[in-house]
N, C-alpha and C positions, 0 to 999 in steps of 0.2 A: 180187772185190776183190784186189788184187796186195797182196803185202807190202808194200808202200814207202807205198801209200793205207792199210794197215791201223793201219802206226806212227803216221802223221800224223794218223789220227781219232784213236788212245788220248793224243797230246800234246796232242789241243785238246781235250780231256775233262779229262785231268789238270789245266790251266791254268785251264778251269772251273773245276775242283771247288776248284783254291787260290784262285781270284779271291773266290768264294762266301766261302770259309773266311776270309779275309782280312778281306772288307767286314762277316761276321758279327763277329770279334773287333774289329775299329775300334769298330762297332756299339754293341758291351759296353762298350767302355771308354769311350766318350763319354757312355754313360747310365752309370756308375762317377763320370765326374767331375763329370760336371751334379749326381748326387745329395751328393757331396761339397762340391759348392762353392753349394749351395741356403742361402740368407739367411735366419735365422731374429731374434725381436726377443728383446733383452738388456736388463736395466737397467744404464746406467750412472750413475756417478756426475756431479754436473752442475757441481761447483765439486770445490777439495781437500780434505776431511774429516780434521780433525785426530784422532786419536787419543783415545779417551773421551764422543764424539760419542754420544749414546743413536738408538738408530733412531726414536724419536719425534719428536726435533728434526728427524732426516733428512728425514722424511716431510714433519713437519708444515711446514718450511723448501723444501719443494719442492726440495731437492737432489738428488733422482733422478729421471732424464728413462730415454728408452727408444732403444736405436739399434738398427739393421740388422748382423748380422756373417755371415758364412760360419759355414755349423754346424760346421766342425769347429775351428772357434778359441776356442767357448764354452769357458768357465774351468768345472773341475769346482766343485762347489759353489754356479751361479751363479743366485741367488734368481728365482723364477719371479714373484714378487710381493712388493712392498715391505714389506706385510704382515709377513712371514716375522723383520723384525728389529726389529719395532715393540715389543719388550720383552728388544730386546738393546742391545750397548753395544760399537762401535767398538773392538777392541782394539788394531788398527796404524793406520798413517796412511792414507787412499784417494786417490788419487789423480785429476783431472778427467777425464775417459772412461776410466774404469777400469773394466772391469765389476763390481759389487756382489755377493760372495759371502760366504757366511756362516763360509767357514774367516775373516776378517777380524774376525770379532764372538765376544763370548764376554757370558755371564749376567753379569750386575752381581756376582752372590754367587762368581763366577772374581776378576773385579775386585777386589770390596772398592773400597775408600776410592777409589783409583784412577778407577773409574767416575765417582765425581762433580764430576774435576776435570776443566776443560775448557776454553777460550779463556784467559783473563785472571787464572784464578782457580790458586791456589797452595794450599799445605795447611802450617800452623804450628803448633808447638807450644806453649801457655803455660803453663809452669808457676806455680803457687801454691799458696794455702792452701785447702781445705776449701770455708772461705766465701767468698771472693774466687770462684772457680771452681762454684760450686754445686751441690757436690759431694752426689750424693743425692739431689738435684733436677734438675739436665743431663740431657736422654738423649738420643740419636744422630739428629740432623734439628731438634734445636729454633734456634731463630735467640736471640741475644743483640748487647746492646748490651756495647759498655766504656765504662765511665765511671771520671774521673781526675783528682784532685788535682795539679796541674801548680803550680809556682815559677814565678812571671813576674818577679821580681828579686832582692837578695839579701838582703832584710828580711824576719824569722819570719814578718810576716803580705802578705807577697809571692807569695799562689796564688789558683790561679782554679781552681774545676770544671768540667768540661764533658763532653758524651758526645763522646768522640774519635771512635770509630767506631760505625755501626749494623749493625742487620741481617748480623752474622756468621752462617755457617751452622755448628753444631758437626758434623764428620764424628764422633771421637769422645769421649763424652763420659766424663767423670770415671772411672776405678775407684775403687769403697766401697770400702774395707777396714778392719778394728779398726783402722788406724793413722790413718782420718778419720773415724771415728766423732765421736772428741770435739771436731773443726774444727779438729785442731791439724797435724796433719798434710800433707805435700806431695804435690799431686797433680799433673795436667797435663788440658791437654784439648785436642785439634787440631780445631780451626777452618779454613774456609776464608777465604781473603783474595784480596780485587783486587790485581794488582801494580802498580797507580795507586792509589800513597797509602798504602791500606788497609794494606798488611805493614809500610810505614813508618810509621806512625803507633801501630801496633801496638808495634813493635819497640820506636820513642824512646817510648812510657809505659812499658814493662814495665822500662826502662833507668832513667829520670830520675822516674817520679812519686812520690812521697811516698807515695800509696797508691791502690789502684783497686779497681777489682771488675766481675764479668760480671752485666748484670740480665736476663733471661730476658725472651722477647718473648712475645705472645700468641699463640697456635695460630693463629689466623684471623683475618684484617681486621684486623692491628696497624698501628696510626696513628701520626706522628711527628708534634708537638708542633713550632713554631717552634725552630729555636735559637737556646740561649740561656749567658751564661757565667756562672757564681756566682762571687763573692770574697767574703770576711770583709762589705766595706761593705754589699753588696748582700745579704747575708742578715740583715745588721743590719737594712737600712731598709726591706724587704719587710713590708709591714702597720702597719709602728711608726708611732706616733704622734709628732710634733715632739718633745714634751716626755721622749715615751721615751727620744728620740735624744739631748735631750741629756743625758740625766744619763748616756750613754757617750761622751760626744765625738766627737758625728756629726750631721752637721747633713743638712738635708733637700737 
């Protein structure tokens, strides 16, 4: 074999062995990016999640559906199962294909009060007395009605009662202290309110009634009663007999 045939075998050898080496690294990095860009399923969110959302509404509301993403996009934190938040509670806003993670959620007891407001509902304060606020009797979750002494003109016996609002929720209720022991005392208690109506209605009695008070609702199955308005006349003539009525000047 001459020199000049010996160079030209070892360059078609060398060109081998880089062609090999070459198609082996393309190889690698193809099976590198395939394994990178492999589709794994996410839950996302299926609508916008306002902030104080419980994950049981999430669930129970079907706002979480499932999508396809590339595995290296999944969000750290991101719930493998819905499960996972069904005794948690929305601490930011989520967003419509957002993926659902639990850095997003914290325990109601993080929360506080916080947690149990949510769409429409607001949190107020009403200050009063003792008894008005049922103070020593409230505790935190019970529902109450307001009922209220209102002026309908501008004669002393010009009012009407009625339950203004129902079914408030108290977030929290009354503090006891030796200063409401004796009922004389000023407390407060935050309630939750709809901002249809509810917080105004609220607001103009605590402003303008002559006098009101919270009645405490029943734990279970509490039923609401027709409504109905009372004035002076109409608790006059409730049961009374004609002749009762007249001898106060109130006819039937």
């Amino acid at each position: 074999m001459t020199y000049r045939l010996r160079n030209i075998s070892v360059a078609v050898g060398l060109a081998l062995v880089a062609a090999l080496l070459t198609t082996f690294y393309v190889a690698n990095y193809k099976r590198h990016v395939q394994q990178s860009e492999t589709t794994v399923q996410v839950y996302v969110a299926k609508r916008d999640i306002p902030a104080g959302t419980t994950g049981t509404d999430l669930v129970a509301h079907g706002w979480v559906t499932t999508a396809d993403v590339v595995q290296r996009t999944v969000v750290p934190g991101a719930i493998s199962n819905p499960q996972q938040v069904l005794s948690l509670v929305s601490a930011q806003n989520i967003y419509a294909g957002e993926q659902i993670t639990l850095r997003r959620f914290a325990n109601q007891q993080e929360l506080g009060i916080r947690a149990q407001l949510h769409g429409t509902f607001r949190a107020i304060s009403v200050p009063g007395s003792s008894d008005e606020l049922l103070a020593g009797t409230l505790r935190d979750g019970d529902h109450v009605d307001l009922v209220a002494n209102l002026k309908t003109g501008s004669c002393l016996t010009c009012t009407a009662v009625r339950t203004v609002v129902r079914n408030l929720l108290v977030l929290h209720a009354p503090d006891v202290g030796a200063s409401t022991v004796s009922g004389t005392g000023t407390v407060s208690v935050l309630l939750a309110v709809s901002d249809r109506k509810q917080e105004q209605k609220v607001f103009f009695t605590l402003g303008n009634a002559a006098n009101w008070t919270l009645v405490l609702r029943p734990v279970a199955k509490a039923v609401d009663s027709r409504e109905s308005i009372e004035t002076p006349v109409t608790v006059l003539k409730d049961g009374a007999s004609a002749k009762a009525l007249e001898g106060v000047g109130v006819g039937q």
